[in-house]
N, C-alpha and C positions, 0 to 999 in steps of 0.2 A: 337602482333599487331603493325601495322608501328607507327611510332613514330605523322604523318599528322593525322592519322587516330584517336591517341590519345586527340591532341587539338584538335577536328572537335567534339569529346566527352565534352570534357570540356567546349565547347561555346555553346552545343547542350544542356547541363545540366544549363548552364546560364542562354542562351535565354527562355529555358521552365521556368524557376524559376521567369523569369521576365515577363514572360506573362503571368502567373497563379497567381502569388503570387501577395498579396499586399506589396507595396513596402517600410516596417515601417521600412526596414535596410539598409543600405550602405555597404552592406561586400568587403572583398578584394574578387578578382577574381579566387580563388583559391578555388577548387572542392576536397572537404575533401574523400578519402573512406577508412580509417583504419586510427588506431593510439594505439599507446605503449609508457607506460611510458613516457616521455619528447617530444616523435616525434609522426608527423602524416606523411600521407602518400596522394598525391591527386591521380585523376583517371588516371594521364598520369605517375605514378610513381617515382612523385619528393618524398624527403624526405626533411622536415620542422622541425625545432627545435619552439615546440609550448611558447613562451612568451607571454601567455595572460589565457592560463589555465581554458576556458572557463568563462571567470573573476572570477576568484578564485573557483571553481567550481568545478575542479577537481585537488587540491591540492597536490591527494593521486597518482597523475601520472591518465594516461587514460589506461581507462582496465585494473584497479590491479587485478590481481588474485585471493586475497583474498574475493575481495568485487562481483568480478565476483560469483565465488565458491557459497558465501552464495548465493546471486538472484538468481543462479539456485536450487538452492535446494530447495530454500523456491518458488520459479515458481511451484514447483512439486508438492506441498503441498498444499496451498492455496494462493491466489493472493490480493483477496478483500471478506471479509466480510460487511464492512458498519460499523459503530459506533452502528448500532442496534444490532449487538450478539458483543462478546467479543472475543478477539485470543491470541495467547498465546507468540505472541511477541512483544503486545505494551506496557504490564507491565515491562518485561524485558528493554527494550529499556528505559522507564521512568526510572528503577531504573539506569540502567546505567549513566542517563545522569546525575541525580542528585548524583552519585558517581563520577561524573566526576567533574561535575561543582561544587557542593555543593547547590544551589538549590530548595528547597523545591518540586517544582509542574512545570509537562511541560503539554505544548497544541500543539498539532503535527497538521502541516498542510501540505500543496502540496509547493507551488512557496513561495518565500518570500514576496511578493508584498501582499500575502492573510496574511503571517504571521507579516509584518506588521498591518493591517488592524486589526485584531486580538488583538494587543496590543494595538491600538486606542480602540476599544471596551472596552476591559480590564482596561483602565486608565481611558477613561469614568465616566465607570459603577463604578470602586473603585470610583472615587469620589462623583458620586452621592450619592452609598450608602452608605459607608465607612469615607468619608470627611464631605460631610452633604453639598456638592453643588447643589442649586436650581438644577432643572430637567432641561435639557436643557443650560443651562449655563456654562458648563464644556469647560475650555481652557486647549490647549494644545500650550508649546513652540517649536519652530522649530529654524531650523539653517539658513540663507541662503546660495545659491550656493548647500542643500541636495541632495541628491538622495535614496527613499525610496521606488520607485518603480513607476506605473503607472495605477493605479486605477485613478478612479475620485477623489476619496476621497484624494489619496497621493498627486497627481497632484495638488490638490487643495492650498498645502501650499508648491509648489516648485516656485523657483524664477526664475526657466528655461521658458522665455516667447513659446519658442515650445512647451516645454510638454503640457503647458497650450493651444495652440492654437485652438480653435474651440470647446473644449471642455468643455465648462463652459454650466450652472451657476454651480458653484462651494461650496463644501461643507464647513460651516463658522466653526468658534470654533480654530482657530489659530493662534498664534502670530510669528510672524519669525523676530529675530536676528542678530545678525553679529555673524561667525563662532568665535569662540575662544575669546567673548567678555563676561567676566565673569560680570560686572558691568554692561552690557543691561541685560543679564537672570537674576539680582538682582532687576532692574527696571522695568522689564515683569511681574514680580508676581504679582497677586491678589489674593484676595478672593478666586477665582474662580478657580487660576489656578490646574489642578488637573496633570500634568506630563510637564516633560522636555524630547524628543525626539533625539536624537543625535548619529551621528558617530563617534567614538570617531577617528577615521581618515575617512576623506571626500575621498572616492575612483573617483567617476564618476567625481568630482569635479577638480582629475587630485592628488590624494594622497597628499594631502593637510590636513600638521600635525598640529594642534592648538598650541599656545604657552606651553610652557611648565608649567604644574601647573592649567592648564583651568580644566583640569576633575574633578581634586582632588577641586578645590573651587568651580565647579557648583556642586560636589555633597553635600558638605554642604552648600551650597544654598537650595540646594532640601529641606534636611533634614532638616530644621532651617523653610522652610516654610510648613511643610508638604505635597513636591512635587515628584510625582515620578520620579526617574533618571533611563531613558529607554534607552538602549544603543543598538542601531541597529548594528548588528555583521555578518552579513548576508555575507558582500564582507569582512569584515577586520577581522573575526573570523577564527578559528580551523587551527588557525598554519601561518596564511599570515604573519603578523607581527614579528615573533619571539618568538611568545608568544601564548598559547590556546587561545586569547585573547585580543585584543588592548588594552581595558579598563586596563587590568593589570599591564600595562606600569608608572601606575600613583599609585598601587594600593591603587586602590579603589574597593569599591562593588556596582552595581548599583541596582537598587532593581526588575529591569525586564531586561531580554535582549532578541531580537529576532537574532536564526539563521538556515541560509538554505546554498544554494549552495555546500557547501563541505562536508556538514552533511549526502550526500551521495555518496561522490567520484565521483559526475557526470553520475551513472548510472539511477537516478531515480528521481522526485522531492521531495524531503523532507522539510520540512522547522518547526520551532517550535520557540511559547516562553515561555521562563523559566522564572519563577521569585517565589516567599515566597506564602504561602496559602493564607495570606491574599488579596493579587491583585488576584493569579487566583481561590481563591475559590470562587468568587463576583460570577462565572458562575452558573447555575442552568439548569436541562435538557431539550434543547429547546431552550437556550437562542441564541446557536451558535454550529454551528458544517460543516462536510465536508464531501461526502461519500466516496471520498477519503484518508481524512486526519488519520491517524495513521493507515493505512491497514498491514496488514500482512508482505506484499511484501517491502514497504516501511519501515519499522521498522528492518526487517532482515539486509537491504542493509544498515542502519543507522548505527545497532549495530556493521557491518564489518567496516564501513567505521571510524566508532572510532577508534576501536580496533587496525587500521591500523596506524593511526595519533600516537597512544600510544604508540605500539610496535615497529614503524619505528624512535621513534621520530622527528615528524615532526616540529613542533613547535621547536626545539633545530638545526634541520639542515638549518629551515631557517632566527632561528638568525645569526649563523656562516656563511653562503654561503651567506643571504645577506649583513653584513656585507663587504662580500669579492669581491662579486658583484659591490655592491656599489662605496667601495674605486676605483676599476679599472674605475668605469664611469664619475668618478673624475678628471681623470686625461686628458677625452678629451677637445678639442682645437678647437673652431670653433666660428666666429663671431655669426652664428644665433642662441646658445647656451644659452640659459640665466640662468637655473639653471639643477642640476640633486637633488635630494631630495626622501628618501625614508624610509622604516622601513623594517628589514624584508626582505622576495623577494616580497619588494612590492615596484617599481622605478618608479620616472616620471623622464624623460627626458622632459623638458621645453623646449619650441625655441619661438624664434622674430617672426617666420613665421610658416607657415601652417603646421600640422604635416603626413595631406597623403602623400604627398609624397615621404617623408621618412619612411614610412609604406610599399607602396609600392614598395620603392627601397628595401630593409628590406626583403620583398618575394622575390625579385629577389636573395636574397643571402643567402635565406633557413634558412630564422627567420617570424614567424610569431606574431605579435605583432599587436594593435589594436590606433589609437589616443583616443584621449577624448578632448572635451571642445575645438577643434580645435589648440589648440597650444601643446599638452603633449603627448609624445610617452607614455602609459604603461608599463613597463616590469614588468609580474607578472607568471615567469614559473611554473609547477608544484614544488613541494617541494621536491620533490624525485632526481630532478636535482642535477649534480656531477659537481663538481669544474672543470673537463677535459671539459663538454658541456660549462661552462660557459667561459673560457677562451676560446672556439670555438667562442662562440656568439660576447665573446667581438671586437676580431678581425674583424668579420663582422661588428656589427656596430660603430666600430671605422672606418672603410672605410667609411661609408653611413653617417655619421654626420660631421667627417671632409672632406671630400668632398664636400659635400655640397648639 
């Protein structure tokens, strides 16, 4: 196909998207139709080196084989049951994850945004029943600048004035903080308080790391007032960090954690939270569930998508590569520069000024990355990424930031 005929496709795929759809996203201009490992592919046959990983979403590379292999199999088989009969790979899936994590008890959901919500539920109800807080009275602590997702309910304690926009009256029971301020979530507690919510790295926020030592004293804070310590793991879990784990960075134990996006390598939506019987045995049948959540289909693609993170070492390549990553973004030179900060292959590149536009310059030189929070490029490539890609990328965007 002529090369006219290919862009004439990709404005044609735009313009419908933008007349049909509603318009909740700002994407770059770039019309995705395949992708492997580290790279995608759009419909006029460029090739893009993906640094954004569907934010962290598909960690395990896009369309790993292994993870592919099992979703077909288990397609073949069965797809959805319901939570009404029982299948034969959501035990499996449970015991693995508490082999993996240590754990006691998981609740499997679809998006994280639900398995959020879930864990509000869960720290509730522990406290009402479990704590002995009035009915109705149960607080929960938040961070500001979070991102937990975008229910009503989540939205309701973000200090994102958009999120919140038009969408109120808003659900009460929240107290929100200063991120990494150990001595306000000392001064937040009450009576009443029944959980502490947190990422243990602020992703949406622009990868925004608390000071050092905040986890390890909010969670005896927790503990000291008989608070739960809930660590939202969703974007900075299953390997982003350097670690299965951001929380681990500090170790510590938190006593719930919710995670999704990578818990399926991107093919599927997964999401769950783990924590001790005492928090999720509070549930009784009826009290919550999904017809969705823990399906057949969903549980196979989990169980791969682990096995993949374990056997590949994931979490270990991307201590080492972001380490390696990082020191080289160190070394750019540019007045509208103002930090680069990271964990992990998990970078922001910080600036003075707006970060579309070097996003978009960024596509022009076959890196796709995403801003956040208007000032911070992302880089957060799959994990599967090799030292040869990354010294690719860096020359790229070493052009595009020292330049200007």
């Amino acid at each position: 196909m002529p090369l006219l005929d290919e862009k004439t496709q990709t404005q044609e795929f735009i313009e419908t998207e933008e007349k049909y759809g509603a318009h909740n996203y700002h994407p770059l201009d770039v019309v995705i139709e395949r992708a492997q490992g580290c790279w995608v592919y759009d419909v006029e046959g460029k090739k893009y080196l993906d640094c954004l990983a569907a934010y962290s979403a598909v960690n395990q590379g896009h369309c790993h084989p292994k993870i592919l292999e099992a979703m077909l199999q288990q397609a073949h088989k069965v797809t959805l049951t319901s939570r009404a009969f029982r299948n034969d790979q959501l035990p499996l899936l449970y015991k693995e994850l508490h082999d993996l994590t240590g754990f006691e008890m998981a609740l499997p959901m679809n998006s994280g945004a639900e398995a959020v919500e879930t864990a509000v539920k869960a720290a509730r109800k522990w406290g009402h029943k479990v704590k002995g807080i009035p009915d109705s009275k149960a607080e929960i602590i938040v961070c500001a600048n979070n991102f937990h997702g975008r229910t009503v309910t989540i939205v309701s304690f973000s200090t994102d004035e958009q999120y919140r926009d038009g969408f109120g009256p808003f659900t009460p029971g929240f107290k929100i903080i200063p991120y990494g301020d150990a001595a306000a979530l000392r001064q937040a507690i009450t009576p009443n308080t029944c959980a502490f919510l947190v990422e243990p790295i602020q992703g949406e926020a622009g990868i925004v790391i608390p000071p050092p030592g905040f986890l390890k004293e909010a969670t005896e804070i927790c503990q000291q007032n008989r608070v739960l310590f809930i660590a939202d793991e969703i974007q900075s879990g299953l390997g982003r960090t350097g670690m299965l784990f951001a929380y681990m960075h500090e170790g510590i134990r938190p006593d719930a954690i919710i995670v999704g996006k990578a818990l399926s390598g991107g093919f599927y939506p997964v999401s769950a939270v783990l924590a001790s019987k005492e928090v999720l045995g509070v549930f009784n049948p009826g009290d919550h569930g999904s017809t969705f959540g823990g399906n057949p289909l969903a549980c196979a693609v989990a169980r791969a998508a682990l096995r993949v993170l374990v056997e590949e070492k994931l979490p270990e390549r991307s201590a080492e590569l972001g380490t390696y990553f990082l020191e080289k973004l160190r070394t750019l030179r540019s007045p509208d520069l103002k930090e680069v900060r990271g964990r992990g292959l998990w970078i922001a590149i910080e600036l003075h000024s707006e970060a579309r536009p070097y996003c978009e310059a960024l596509k022009e030189e076959g890196i796709l990355c995403k801003e956040t929070h208007d000032h911070v490029i992302r880089i957060a490539p799959p994990l599967t990424i090799t030292r040869e890609e990354i010294d690719w990328a860096f020359e790229r965007i070493r052009k595009v930031i020292e330049k200007g």
